[in-house]
VEXSEMAR-561385 format. One record per residue (C-alpha): residue number from 1; residue in one letter; x, y, z. Coordinates in nm, 4 decimals, decimal comma, padded with zeros to 6 digits. Each point is the difference from the previous one (the first is absolute). Layout:
<rs>
+-----+------+----------+----------+----------+
: pos : code :        u :        v :        w :
+-----+------+----------+----------+----------+
: NUM :    A :        X :        Y :        Z :
...
+-----+------+----------+----------+----------+
</rs>
This chain:
<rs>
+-----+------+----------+----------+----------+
: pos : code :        u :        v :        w :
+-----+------+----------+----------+----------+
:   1 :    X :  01,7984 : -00,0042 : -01,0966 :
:   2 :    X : -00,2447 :  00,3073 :  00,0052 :
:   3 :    X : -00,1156 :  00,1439 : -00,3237 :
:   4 :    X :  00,1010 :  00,3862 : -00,0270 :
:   5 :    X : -00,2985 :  00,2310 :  00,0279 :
:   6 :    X :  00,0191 :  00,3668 : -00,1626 :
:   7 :    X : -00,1618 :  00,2330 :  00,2796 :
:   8 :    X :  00,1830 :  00,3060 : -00,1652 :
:   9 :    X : -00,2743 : -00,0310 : -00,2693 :
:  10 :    X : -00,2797 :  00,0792 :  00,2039 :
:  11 :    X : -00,0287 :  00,3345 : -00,0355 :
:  12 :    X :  00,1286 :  00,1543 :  00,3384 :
:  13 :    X :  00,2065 :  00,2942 :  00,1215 :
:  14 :    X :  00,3493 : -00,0747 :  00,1574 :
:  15 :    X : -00,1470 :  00,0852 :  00,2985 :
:  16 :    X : -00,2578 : -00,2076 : -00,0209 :
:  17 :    X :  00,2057 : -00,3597 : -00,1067 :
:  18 :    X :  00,2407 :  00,1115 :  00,3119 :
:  19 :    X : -00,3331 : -00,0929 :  00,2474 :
:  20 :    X : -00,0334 : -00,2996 : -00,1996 :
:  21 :    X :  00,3119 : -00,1055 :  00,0598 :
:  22 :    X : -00,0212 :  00,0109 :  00,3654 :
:  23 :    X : -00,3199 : -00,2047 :  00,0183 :
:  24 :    X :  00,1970 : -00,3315 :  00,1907 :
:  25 :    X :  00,1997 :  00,0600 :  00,3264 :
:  26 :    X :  00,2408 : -00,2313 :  00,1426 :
:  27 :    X :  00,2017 :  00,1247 :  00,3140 :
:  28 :    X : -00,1778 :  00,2953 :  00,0003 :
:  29 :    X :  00,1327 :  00,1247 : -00,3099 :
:  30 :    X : -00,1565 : -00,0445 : -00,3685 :
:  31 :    X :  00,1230 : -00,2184 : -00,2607 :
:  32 :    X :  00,1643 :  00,2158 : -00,2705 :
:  33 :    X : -00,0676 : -00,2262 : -00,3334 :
:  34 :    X : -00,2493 : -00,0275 : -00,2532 :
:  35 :    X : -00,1645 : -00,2823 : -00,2167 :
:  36 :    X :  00,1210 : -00,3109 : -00,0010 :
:  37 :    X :  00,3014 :  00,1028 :  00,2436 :
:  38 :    X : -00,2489 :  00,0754 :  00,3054 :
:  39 :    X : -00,0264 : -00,4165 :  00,1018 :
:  40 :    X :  00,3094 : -00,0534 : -00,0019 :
:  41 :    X :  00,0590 :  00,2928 :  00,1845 :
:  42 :    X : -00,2267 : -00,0886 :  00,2584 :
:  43 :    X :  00,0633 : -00,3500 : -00,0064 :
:  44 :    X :  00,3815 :  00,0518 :  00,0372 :
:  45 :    X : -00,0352 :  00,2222 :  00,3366 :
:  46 :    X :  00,1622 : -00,2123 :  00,2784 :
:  47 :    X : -00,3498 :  00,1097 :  00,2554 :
:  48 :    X : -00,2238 : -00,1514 : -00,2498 :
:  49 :    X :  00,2413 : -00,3014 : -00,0615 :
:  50 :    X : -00,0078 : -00,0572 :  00,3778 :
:  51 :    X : -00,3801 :  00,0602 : -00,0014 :
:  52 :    X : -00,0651 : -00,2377 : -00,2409 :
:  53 :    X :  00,2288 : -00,2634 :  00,1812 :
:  54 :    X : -00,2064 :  00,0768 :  00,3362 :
:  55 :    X : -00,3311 : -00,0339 : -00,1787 :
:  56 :    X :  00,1434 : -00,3299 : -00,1895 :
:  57 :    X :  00,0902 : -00,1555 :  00,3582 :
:  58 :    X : -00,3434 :  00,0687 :  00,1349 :
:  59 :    X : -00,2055 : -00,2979 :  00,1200 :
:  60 :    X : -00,3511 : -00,0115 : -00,2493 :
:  61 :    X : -00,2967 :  00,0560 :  00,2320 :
:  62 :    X : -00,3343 : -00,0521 : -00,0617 :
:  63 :    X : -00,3074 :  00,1791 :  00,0656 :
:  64 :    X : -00,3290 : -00,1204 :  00,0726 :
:  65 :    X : -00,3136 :  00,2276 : -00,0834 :
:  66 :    X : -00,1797 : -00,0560 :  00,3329 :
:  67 :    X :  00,3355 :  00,0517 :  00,1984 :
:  68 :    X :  00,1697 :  00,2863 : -00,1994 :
:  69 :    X : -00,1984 :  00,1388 : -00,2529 :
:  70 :    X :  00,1574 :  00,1154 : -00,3830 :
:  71 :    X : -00,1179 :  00,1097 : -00,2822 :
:  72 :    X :  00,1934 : -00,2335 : -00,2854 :
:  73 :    X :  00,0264 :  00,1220 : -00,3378 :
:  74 :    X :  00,0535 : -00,1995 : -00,3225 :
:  75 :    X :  00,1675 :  00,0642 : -00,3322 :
:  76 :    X : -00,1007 :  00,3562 : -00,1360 :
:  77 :    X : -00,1715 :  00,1019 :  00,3180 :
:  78 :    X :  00,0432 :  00,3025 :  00,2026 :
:  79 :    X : -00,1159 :  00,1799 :  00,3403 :
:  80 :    X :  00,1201 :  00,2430 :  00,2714 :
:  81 :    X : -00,1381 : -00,0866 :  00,3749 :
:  82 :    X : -00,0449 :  00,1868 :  00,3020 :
:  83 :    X :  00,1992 : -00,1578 :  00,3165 :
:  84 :    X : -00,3125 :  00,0898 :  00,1810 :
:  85 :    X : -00,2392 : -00,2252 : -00,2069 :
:  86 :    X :  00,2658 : -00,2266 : -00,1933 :
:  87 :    X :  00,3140 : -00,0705 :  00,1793 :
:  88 :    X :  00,1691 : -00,2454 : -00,2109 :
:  89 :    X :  00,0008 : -00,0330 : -00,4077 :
:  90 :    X :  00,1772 : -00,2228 : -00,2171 :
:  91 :    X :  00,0778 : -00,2235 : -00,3322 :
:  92 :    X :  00,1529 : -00,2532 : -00,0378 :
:  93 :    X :  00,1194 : -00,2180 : -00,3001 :
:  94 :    X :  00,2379 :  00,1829 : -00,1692 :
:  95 :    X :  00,2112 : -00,1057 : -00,2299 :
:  96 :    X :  00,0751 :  00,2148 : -00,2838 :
:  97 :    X : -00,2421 :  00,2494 :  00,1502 :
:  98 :    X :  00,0945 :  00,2665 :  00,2704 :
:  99 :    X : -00,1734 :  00,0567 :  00,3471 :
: 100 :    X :  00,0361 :  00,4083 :  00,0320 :
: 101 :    X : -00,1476 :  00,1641 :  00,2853 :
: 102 :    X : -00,0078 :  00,3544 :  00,1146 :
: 103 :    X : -00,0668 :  00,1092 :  00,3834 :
: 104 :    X : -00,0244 :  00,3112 :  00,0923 :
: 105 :    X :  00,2417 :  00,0447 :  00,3010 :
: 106 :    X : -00,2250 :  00,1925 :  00,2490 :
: 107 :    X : -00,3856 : -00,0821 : -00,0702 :
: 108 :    X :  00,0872 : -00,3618 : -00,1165 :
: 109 :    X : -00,2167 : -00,0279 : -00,2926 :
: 110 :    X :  00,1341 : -00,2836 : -00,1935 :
: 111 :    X : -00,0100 : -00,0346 : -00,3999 :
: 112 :    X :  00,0876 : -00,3457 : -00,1362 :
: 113 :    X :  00,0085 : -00,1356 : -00,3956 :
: 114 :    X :  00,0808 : -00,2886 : -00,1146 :
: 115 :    X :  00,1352 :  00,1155 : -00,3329 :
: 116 :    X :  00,0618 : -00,2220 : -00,3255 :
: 117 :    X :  00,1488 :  00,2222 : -00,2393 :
: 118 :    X : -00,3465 :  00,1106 : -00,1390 :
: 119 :    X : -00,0395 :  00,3530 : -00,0242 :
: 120 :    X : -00,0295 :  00,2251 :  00,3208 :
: 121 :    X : -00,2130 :  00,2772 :  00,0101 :
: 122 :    X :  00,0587 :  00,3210 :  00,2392 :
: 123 :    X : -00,3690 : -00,0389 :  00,1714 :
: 124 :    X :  00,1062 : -00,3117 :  00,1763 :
: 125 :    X :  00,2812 :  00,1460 :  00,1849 :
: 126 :    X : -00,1487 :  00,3729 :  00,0400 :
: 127 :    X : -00,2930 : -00,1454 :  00,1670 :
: 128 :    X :  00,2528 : -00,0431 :  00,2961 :
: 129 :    X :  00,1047 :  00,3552 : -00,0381 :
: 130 :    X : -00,3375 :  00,1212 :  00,0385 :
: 131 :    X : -00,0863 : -00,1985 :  00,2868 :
: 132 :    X :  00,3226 :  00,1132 :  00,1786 :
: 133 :    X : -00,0843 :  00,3525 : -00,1158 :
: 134 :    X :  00,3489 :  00,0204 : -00,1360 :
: 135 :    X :  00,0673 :  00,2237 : -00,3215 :
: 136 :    X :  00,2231 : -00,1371 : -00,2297 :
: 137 :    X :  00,1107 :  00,3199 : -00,1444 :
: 138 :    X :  00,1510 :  00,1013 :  00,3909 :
: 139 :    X :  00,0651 : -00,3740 :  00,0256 :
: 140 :    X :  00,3002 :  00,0299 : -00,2403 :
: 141 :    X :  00,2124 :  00,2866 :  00,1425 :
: 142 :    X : -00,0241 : -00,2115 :  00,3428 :
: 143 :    X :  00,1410 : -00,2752 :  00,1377 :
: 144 :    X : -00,2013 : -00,3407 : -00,0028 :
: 145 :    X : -00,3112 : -00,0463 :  00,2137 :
: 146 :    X : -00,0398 : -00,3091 : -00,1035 :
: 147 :    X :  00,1747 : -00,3415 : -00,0151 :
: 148 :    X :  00,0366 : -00,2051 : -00,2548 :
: 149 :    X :  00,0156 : -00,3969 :  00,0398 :
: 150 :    X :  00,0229 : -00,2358 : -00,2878 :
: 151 :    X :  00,0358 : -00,3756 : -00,0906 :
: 152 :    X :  00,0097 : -00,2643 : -00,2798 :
: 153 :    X :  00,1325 :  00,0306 : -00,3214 :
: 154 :    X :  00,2805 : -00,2772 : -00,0178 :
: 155 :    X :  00,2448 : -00,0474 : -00,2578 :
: 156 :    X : -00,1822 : -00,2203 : -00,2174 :
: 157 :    X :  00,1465 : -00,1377 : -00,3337 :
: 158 :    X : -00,2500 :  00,2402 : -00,1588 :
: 159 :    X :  00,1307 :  00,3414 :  00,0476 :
: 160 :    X : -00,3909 :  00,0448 :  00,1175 :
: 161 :    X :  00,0796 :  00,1121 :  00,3847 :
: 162 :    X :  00,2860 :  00,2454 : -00,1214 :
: 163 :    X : -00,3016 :  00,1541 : -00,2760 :
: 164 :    X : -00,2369 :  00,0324 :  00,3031 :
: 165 :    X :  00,2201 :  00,1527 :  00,2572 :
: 166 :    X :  00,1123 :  00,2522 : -00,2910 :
: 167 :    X : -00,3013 :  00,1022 : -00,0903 :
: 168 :    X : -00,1437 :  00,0699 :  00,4032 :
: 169 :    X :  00,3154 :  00,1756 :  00,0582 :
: 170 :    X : -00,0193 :  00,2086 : -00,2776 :
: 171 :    X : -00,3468 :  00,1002 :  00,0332 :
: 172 :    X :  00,0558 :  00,0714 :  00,3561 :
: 173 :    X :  00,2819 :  00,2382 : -00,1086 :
: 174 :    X : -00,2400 :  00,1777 : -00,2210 :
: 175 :    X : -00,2885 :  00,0443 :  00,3044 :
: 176 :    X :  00,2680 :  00,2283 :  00,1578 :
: 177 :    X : -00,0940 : -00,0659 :  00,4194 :
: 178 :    X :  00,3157 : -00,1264 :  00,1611 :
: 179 :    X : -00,0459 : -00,3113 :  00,1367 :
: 180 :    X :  00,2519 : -00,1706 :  00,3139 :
: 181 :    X :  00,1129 : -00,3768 : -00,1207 :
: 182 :    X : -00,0760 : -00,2170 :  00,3012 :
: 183 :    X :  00,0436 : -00,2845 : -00,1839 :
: 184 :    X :  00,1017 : -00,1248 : -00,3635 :
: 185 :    X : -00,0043 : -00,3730 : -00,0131 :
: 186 :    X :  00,0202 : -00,0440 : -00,3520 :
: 187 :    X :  00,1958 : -00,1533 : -00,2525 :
: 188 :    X :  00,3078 : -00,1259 :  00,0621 :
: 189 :    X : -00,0896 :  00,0974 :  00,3926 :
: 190 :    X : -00,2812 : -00,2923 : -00,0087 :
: 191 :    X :  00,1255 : -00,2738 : -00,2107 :
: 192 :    X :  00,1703 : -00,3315 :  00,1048 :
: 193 :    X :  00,1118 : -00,3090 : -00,2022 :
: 194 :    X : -00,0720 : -00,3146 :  00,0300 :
: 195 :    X :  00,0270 : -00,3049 : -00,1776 :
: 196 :    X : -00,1965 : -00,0188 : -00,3501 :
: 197 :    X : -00,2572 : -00,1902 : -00,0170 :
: 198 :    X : -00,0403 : -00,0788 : -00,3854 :
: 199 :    X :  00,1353 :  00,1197 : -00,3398 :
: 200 :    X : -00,0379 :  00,3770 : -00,0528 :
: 201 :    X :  00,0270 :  00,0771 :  00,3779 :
: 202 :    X :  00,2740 :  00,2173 :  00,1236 :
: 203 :    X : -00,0378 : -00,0895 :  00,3654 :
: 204 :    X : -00,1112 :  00,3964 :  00,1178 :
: 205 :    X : -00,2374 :  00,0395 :  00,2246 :
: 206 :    X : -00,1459 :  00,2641 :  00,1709 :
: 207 :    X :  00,0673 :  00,0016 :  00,3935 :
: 208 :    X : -00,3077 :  00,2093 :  00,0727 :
: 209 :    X : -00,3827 :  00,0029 : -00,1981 :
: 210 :    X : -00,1833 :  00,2124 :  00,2862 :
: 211 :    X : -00,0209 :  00,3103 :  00,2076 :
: 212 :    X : -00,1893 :  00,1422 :  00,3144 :
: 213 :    X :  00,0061 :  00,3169 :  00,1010 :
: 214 :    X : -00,0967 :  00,1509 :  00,3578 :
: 215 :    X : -00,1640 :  00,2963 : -00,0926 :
: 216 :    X : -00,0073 :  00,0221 :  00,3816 :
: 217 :    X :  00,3748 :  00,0048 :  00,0577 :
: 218 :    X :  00,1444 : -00,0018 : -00,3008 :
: 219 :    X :  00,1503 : -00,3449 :  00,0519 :
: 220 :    X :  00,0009 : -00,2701 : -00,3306 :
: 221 :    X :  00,0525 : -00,3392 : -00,0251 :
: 222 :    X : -00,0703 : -00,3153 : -00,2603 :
: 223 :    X : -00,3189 : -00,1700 :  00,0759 :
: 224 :    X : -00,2174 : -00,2827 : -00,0964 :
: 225 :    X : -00,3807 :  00,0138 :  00,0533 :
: 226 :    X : -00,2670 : -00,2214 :  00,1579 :
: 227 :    X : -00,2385 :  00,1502 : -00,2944 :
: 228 :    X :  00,0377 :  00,1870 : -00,3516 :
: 229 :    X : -00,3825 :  00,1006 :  00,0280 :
: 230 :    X : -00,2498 :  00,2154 : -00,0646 :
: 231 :    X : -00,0899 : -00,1906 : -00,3419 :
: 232 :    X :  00,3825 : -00,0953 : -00,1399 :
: 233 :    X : -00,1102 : -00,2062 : -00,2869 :
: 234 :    X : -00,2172 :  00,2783 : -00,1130 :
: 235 :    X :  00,2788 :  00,2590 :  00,0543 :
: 236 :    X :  00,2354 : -00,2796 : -00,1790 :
: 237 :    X : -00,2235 :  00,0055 : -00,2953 :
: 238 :    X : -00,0253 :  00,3611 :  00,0032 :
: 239 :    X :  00,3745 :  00,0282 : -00,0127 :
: 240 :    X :  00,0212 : -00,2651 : -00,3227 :
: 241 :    X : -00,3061 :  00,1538 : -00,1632 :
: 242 :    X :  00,1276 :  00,4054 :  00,0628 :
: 243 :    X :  00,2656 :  00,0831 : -00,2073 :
: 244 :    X : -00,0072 :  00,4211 :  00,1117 :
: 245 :    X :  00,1220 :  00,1326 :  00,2969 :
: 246 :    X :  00,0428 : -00,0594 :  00,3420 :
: 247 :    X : -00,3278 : -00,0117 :  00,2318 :
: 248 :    X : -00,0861 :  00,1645 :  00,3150 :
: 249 :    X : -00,1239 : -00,2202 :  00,2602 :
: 250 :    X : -00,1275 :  00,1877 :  00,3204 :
: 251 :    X : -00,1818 :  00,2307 :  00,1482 :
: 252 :    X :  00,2063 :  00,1125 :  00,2744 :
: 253 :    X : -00,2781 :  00,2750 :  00,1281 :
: 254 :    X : -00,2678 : -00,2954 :  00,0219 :
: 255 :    X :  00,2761 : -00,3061 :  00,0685 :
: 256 :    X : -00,1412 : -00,1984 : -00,3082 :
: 257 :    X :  00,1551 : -00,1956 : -00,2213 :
: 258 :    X : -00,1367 :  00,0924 : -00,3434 :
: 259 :    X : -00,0035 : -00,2114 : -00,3539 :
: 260 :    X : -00,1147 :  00,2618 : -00,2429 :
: 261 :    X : -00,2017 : -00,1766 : -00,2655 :
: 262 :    X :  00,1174 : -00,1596 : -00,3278 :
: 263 :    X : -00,0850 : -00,1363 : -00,2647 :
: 264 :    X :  00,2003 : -00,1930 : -00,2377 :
: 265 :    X :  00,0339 : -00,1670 : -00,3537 :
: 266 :    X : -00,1469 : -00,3659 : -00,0040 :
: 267 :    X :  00,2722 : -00,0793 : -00,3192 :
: 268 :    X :  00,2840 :  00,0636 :  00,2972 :
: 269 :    X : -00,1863 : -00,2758 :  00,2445 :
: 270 :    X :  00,0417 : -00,2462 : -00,2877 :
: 271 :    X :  00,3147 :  00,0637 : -00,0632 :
: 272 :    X :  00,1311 : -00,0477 :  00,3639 :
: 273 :    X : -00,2463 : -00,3181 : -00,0046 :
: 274 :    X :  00,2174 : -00,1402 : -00,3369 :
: 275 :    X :  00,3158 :  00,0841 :  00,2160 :
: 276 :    X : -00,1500 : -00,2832 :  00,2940 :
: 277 :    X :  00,0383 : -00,2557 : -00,2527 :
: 278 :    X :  00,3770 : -00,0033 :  00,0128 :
: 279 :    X :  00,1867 : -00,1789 :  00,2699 :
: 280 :    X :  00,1040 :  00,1464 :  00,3093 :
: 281 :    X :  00,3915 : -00,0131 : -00,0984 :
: 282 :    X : -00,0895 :  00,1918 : -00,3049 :
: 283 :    X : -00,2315 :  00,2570 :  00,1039 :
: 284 :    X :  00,1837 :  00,1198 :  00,3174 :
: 285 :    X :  00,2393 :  00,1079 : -00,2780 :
: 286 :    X : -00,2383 :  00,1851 : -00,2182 :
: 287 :    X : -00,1636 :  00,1593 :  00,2703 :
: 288 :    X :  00,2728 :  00,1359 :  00,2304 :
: 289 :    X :  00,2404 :  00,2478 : -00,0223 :
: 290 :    X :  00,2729 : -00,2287 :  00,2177 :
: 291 :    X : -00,1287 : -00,3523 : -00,0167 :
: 292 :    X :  00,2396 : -00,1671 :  00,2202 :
: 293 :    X : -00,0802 :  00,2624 :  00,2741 :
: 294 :    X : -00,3275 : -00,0719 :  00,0613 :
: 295 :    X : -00,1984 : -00,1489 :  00,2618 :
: 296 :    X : -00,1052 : -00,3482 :  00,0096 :
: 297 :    X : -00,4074 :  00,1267 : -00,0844 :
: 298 :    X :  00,0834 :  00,2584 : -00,2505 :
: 299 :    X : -00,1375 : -00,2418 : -00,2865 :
: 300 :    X : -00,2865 : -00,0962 :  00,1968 :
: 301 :    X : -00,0774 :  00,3106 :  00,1354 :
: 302 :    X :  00,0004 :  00,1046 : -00,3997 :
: 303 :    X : -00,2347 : -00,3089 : -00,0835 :
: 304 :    X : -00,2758 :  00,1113 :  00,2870 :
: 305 :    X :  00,0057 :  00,4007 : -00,1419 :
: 306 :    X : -00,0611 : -00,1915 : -00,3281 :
: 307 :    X : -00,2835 : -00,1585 :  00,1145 :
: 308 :    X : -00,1599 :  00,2772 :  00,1744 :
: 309 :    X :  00,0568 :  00,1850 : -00,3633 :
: 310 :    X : -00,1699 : -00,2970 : -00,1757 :
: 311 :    X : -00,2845 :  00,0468 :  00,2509 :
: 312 :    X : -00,0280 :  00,3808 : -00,0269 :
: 313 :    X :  00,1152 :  00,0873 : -00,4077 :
: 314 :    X : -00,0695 :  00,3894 :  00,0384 :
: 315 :    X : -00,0400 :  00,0714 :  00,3741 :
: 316 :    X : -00,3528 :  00,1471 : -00,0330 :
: 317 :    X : -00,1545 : -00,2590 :  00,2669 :
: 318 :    X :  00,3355 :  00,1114 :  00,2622 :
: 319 :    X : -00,1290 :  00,3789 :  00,0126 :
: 320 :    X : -00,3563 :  00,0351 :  00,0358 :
: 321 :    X : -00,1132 :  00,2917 : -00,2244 :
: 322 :    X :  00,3352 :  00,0886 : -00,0102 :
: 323 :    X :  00,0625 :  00,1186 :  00,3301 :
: 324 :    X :  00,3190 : -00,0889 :  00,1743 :
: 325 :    X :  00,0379 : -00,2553 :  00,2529 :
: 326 :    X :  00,0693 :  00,1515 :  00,3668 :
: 327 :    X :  00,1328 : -00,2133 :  00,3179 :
: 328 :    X :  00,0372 :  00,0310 :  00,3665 :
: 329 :    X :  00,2063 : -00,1609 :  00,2490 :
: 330 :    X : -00,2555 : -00,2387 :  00,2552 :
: 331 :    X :  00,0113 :  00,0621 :  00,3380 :
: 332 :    X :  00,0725 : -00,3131 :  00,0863 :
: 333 :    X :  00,2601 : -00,1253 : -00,2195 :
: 334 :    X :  00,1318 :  00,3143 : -00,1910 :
: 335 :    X : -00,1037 : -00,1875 : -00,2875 :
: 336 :    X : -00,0952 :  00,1830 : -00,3287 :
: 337 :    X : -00,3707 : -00,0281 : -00,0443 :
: 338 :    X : -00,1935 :  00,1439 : -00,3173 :
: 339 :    X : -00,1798 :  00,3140 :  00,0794 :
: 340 :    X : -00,1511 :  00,0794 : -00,3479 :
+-----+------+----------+----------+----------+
</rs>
């Protein structure tokens, strides 16, 4: 199910594709494979089988900002918190997508992404190197400091999870800092059957869409939330309208959530607008990558981003002279509340 990937081409010593290798631990030992052999690997090990089985049995809590609050990341989006400042972060509503989160095992600093397949880029994951103070050149002839924790990506009719757990595992390899597999609920790991609904559904389903991590503790568990804020139809149009890379979305030295400013093509807008004509039947199935495993308000949740579009075509009014938008928790509620 995972396409092969050539790392032998990139250029490096023998030496050097030996660290690679050893970037995922399971049992306190690395995996030994490369390419497209590394998930199934991984997902094979009987510890990750049975982790995946625990994390699958788990009740789904759900967090409230004002009780417990999270930072909650969207499709594309990225950040690493302090425990200190941010104890919990999360996404949720994955599907083809994988939750992967990195916490460093003794200062707790906690990277999450909520990756789609796009391209990855080595700044968003060596900004938690740098704030850990960890060199990844050392990092490679050691064993893991941090662990690893992932979710999402179920076997869809597609082939589209298998493509995007290929491609993080693979680029992981090539980032060379070992990492220790807490959990792995992917794939086959997080999908169910149930009975199809209509023609052209195979009845999969994934079991799990969402993941918290304690940078505290350490601890994770599947979550809904009380609130996807600061601003999620504007990040939701963002993440239609951006077709690049993934995006940074805090400032874990101030503990503000940050929308960098965008602008975008008004042609795209009325496109998406043409799309809002169709039925909802029929455009659930153009616009998601696993129709039948979507939530009940993923069409209208697509309709409202539309409209915001329609009502801002290129994003100049959003970002005054072009400045980023900043938030801060209130006091009060620990509700995200626009700074600038």
């Amino acid at each position: 199910h995972f396409a092969a990937q050539n790392l032998s081409s990139s250029g490096t010593s023998s030496g050097q594709r030996a660290a690679v290798w050893m970037v995922l631990w399971v049992d306190d030992a690395p995996l030994r494979s490369q390419g497209r052999h590394v998930a199934k690997e991984l997902l094979d090990k009987g510890s990750v089988k049975a982790g995946a089985a625990a994390f699958q049995s788990q009740p789904v809590q759900h967090l409230k900002q004002s009780e417990s609050p999270y930072l909650l990341l969207g499709e594309k989006e990225y950040a690493t918190v302090l425990p200190d400042k941010c104890r919990f972060i999360a996404s949720h509503r994955a599907t083809t997508c994988v939750i992967v989160a990195l916490r460093h095992t003794r200062l707790g600093h906690t990277f999450l992404l909520h990756f789609t397949g796009s391209p990855l880029d080595a700044s968003c994951f060596n900004s938690l190197l740098q704030l850990c103070e960890v060199d990844s050149s050392a990092a490679a002839q050691s064993a893991p400091v941090f662990d690893l924790y992932a979710v999402g990506a179920f076997c869809d009719r597609k082939g589209l999870s298998a493509k995007s757990i290929d491609a993080l595992l693979s680029w992981l390899h090539a980032w060379s800092v070992p990492l220790n597999v807490r959990l792995a609920c992917l794939f086959h790991l997080n999908t169910t059957h149930v009975q199809p609904t209509r023609k052209g559904d195979d009845g999969k389903r994934p079991i799990h869409t969402s993941l918290v991590v304690d940078a505290l503790t350490g601890a994770f568990f599947p979550s809904t939330f009380d609130s996807s804020e600061p601003d999620e139809l504007m990040r939701s149009a963002l993440q239609w309208m951006n077709h690049g890379g993934n995006a940074c979305m805090y400032d874990s030295a101030r503990d503000e959530f940050v929308i960098s400013a965008q602008r975008w093509a008004p042609e795209g807008c009325l496109f998406l607008a043409e799309m809002c004509r169709l039925p909802d039947e029929v455009l659930l199935l153009d616009i998601s990558t696993s129709p039948y495993a979507e939530d009940a308000e993923f069409v209208e949740r697509f309709r409202q981003t539309v409209a915001y579009l329609r009502d801002h075509p290129d994003g100049a009014a959003i970002f005054a002279r072009g400045q980023a938008r900043r938030y801060r928790r209130s006091k009060e509620a620990g509700a995200w509340q626009l700074v600038v």
